[in-house]
C-alpha positions as CSV (number, residue, x, y, z in Angstrom):
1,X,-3.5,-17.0,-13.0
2,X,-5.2,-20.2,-11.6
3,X,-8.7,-20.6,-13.4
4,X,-11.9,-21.4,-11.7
5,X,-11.6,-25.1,-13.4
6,X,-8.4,-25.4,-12.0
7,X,-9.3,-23.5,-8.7
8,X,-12.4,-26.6,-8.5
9,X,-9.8,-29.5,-9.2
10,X,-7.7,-28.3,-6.2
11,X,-10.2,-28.2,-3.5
12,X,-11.4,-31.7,-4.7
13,X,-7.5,-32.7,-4.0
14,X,-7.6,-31.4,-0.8
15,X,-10.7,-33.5,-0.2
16,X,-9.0,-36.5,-1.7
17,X,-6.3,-36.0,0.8
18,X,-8.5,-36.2,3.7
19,X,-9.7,-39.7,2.2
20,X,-6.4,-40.7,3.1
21,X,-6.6,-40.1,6.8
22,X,-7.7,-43.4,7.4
23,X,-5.7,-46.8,6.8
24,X,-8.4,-47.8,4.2
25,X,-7.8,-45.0,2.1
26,X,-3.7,-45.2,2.8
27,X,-3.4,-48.3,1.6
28,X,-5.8,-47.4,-2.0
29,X,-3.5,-44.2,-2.3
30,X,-0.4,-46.1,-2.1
31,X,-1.6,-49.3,-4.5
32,X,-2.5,-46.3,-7.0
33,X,0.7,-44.8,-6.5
34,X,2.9,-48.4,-7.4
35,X,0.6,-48.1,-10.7
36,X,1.6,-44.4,-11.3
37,X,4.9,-43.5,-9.7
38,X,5.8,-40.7,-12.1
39,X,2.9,-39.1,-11.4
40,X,2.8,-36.2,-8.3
41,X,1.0,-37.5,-5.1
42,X,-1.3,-34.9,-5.8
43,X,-2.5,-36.4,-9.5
44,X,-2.2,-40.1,-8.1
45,X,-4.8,-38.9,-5.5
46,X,-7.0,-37.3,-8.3
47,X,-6.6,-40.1,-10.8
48,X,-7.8,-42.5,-8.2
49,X,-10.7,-40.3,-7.0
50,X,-11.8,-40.3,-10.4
51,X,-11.1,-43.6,-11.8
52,X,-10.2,-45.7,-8.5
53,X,-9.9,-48.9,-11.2
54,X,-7.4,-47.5,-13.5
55,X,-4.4,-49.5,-14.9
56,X,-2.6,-47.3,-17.4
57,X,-3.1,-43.9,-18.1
58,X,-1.9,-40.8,-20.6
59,X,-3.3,-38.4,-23.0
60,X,-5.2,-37.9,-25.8
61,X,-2.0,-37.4,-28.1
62,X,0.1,-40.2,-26.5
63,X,-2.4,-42.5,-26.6
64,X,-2.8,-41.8,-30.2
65,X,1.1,-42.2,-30.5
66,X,0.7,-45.6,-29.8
67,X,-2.2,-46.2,-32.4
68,X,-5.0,-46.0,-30.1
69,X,-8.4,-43.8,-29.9
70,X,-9.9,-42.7,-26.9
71,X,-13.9,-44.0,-27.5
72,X,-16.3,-41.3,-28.2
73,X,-17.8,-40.1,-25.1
74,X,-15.6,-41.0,-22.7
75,X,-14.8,-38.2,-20.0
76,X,-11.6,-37.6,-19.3
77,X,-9.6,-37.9,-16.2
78,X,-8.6,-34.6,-14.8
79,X,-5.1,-33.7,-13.7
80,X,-2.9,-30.4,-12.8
81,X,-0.6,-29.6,-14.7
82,X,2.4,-27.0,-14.9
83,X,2.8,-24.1,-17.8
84,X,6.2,-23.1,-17.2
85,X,7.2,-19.3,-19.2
86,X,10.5,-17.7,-19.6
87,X,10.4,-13.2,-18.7
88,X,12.7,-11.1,-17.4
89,X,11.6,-9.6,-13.9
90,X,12.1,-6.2,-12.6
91,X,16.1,-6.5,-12.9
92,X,16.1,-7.4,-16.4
93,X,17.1,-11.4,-15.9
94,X,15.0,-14.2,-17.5
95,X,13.4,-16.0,-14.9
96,X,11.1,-19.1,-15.1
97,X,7.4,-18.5,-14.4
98,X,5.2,-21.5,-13.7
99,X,1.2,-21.7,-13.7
100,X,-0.9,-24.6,-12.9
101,X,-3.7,-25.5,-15.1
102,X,-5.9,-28.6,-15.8
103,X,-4.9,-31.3,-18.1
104,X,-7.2,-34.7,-18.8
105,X,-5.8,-37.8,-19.2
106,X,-8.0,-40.9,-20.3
107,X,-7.6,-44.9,-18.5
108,X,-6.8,-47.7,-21.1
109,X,-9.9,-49.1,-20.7
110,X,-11.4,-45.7,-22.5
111,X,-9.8,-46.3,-25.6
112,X,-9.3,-48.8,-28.2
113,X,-6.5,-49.8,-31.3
114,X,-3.4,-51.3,-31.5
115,X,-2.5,-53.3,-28.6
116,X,0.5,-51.7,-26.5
117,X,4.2,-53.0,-27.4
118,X,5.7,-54.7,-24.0
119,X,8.3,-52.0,-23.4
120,X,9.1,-53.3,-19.9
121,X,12.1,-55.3,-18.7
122,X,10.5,-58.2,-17.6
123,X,11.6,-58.4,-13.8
124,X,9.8,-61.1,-12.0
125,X,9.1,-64.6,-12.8
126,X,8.2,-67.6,-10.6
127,X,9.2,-66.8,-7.2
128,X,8.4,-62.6,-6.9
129,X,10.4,-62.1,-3.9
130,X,13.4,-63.7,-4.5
131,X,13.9,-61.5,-7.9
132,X,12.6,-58.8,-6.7
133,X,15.8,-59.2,-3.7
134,X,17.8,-59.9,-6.4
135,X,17.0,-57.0,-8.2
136,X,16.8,-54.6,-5.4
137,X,20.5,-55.8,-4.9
138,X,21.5,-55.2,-8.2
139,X,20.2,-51.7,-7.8
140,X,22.0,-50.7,-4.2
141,X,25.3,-52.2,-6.3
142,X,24.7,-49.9,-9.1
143,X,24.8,-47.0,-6.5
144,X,27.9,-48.0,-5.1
145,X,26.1,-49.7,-2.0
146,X,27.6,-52.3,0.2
147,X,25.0,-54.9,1.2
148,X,26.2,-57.0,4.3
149,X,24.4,-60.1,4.9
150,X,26.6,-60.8,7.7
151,X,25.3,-62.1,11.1
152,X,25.1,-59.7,13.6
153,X,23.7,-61.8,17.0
154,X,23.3,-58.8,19.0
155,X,21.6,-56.7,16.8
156,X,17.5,-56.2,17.3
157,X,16.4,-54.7,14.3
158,X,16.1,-56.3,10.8
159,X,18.3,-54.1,8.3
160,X,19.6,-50.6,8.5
161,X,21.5,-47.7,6.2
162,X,24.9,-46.6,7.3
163,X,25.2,-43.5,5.5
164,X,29.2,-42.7,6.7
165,X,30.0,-46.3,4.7
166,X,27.1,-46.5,2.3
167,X,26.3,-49.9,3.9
168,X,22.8,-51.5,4.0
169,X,23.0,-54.3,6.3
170,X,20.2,-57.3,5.9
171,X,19.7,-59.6,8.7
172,X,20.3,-63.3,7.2
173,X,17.9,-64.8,9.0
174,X,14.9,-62.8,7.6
175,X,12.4,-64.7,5.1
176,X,12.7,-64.3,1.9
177,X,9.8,-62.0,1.7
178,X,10.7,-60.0,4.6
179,X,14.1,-59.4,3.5
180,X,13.4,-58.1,0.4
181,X,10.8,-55.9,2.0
182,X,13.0,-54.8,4.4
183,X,15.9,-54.0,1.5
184,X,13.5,-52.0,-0.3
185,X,12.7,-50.0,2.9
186,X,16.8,-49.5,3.4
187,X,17.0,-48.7,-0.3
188,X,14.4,-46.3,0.9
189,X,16.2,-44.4,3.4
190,X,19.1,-44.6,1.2
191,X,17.6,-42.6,-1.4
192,X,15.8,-40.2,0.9
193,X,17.9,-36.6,0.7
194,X,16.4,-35.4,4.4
195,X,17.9,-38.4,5.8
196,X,20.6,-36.6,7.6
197,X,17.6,-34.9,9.7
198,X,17.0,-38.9,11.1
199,X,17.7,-38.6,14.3
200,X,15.4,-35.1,14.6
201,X,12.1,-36.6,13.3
202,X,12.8,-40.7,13.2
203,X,9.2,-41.6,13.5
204,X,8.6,-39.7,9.7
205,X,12.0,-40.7,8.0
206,X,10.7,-44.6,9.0
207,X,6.9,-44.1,8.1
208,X,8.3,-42.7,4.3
209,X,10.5,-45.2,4.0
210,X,8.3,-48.2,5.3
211,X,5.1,-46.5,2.8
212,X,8.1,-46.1,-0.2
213,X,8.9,-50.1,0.4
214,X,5.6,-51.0,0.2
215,X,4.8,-49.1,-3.2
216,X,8.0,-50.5,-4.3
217,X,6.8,-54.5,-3.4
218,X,3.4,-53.6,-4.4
219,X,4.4,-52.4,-7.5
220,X,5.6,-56.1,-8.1
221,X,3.3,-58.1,-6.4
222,X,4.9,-58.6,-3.1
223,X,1.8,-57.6,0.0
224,X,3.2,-55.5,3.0
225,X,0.4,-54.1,3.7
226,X,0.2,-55.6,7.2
227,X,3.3,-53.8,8.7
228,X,3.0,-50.7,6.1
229,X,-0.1,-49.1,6.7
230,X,-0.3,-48.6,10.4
231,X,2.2,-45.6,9.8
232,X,-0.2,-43.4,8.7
233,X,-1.3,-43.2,12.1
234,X,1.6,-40.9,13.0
235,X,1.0,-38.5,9.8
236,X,-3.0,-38.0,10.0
237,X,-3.3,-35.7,12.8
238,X,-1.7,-32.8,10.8
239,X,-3.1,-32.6,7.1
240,X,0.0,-30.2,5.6
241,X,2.3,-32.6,7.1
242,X,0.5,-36.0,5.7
243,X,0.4,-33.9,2.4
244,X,4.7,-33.3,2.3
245,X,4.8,-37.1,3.3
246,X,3.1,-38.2,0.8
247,X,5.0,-35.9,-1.7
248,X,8.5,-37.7,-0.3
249,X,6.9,-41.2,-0.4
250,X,6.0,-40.8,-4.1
251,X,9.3,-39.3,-4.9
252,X,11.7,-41.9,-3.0
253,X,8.8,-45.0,-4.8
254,X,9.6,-42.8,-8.2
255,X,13.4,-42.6,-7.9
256,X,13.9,-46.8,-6.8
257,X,11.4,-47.5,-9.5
258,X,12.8,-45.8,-11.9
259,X,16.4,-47.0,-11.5
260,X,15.2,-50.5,-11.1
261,X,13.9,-49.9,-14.5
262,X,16.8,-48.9,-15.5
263,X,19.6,-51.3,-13.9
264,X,16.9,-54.3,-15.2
265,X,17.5,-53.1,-18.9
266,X,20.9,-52.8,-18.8
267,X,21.2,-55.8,-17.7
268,X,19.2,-57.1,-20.3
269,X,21.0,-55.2,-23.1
């Protein structure tokens, strides 16, 4: 059963997606969101209503896992969060039950210790778009992706996904900042399960994957805020569908982050 806390941190979500409505508050959401991709979009949207400066955030107990305190006094950030239970229903079969209740987690900035160990791959260096192609392409290569660089003189567009081949096609004569924008946005609709529905509701399959490249080049320094934002134009006029966008956004910006994590360390290793 929800409690009254938890009942008070929902509306204030639903208020916090109305902030959104406007390419102002789009483009906060989604700068939060490059900070705090395995977050929910709902807890990205709470976390930055409550602390819209916030760098690095976790709980009391992790935080103290890494040998730091949050200060006395300090109010925590709160979150909603799942209990999940195991019962058996009417027909005698365990089923999983989940419950959302409020959790608080506290900013960096509200604690003090030990200074964090540098767990990250280092992925960037001196030019931030260049590596950041160069890693996007080592990703779409893990995944078994074919990227074509190959001129195409009569096509308009600047890259596209070919599902039936698994072929994301670059144009060569894009900028280096553009093309590794434009990968990340391919990468996007690569990654994106409705994708299949494309041709039924274009205009939101290219608005998620344009807002998931530009949490992905945020997340590393690289600006496309320009071309980015003015998407949320087409999503604002219908709050439950902005709200299942920007669940999909996150959770494309999650899954690329998360493998470029992962493809950087191997390569590493």
């Amino acid at each position: 059963m929800t409690t009254e806390k938890t009942q008070r941190l929902l509306a204030s979500l639903e208020q916090a997606v109305l902030g959104v409505q406007d390419s102002d508050g789009f483009k906060a959401y989604l700068r939060m969101t490059a900070k705090f991709h395995s977050y929910s979009f709902g807890n990205v949207l709470l976390i930055a209503s409550q602390q819209p400066g916030a760098t690095r955030v976790a709980g009391y107990r992790t935080w103290h896992a890494f040998g730091r305190y949050v200060r006395r006094g300090e109010k925590g950030i709160a979150i909603v969060v799942p209990y999940r239970t195991m019962r058996n229903n009417d027909a005698g079969e365990t089923e999983e039950r989940v419950r959302f209740g409020t959790g608080y987690v506290f900013d960096i900035s509200q604690t003090e210790g030990q200074d964090l160990p540098n767990v990250r791959c280092p992925l960037l260096s001196g030019d931030s778009a260049r590596d950041l192609y160069e890693a996007l392409a080592c990703l779409a290569a893990s995944k078994g992706f074919v990227l074509d660089r190959a001129p195409r003189p009569d096509e308009p567009a600047a890259g596209f996904w070919q599902p039936a081949t698994r072929t994301i096609w670059i144009s060569p004569e894009l900028s280096t900042d553009q093309a590794a924008k434009t990968l990340a946005h391919e990468l996007a609709h690569a990654f994106d399960p409705e994708i299949g529905d494309y041709g039924a509701c274009r205009d939101e399959r290219e608005a998620v994957a344009e807002a998931a490249a530009f949490v992905v080049c945020e997340r590393f320094g690289l600006d496309t805020s320009e071309r980015s934002v003015p998407y949320i134009a087409g999503w604002s006029k219908d709050i439950e569908t902005l709200k299942r966008a920007l669940a999909k956004v996150q959770t494309i910006a999650h899954q690329i982050l998360e493998t470029l994590d992962a493809t950087q360390a191997q390569a590493a290793a």
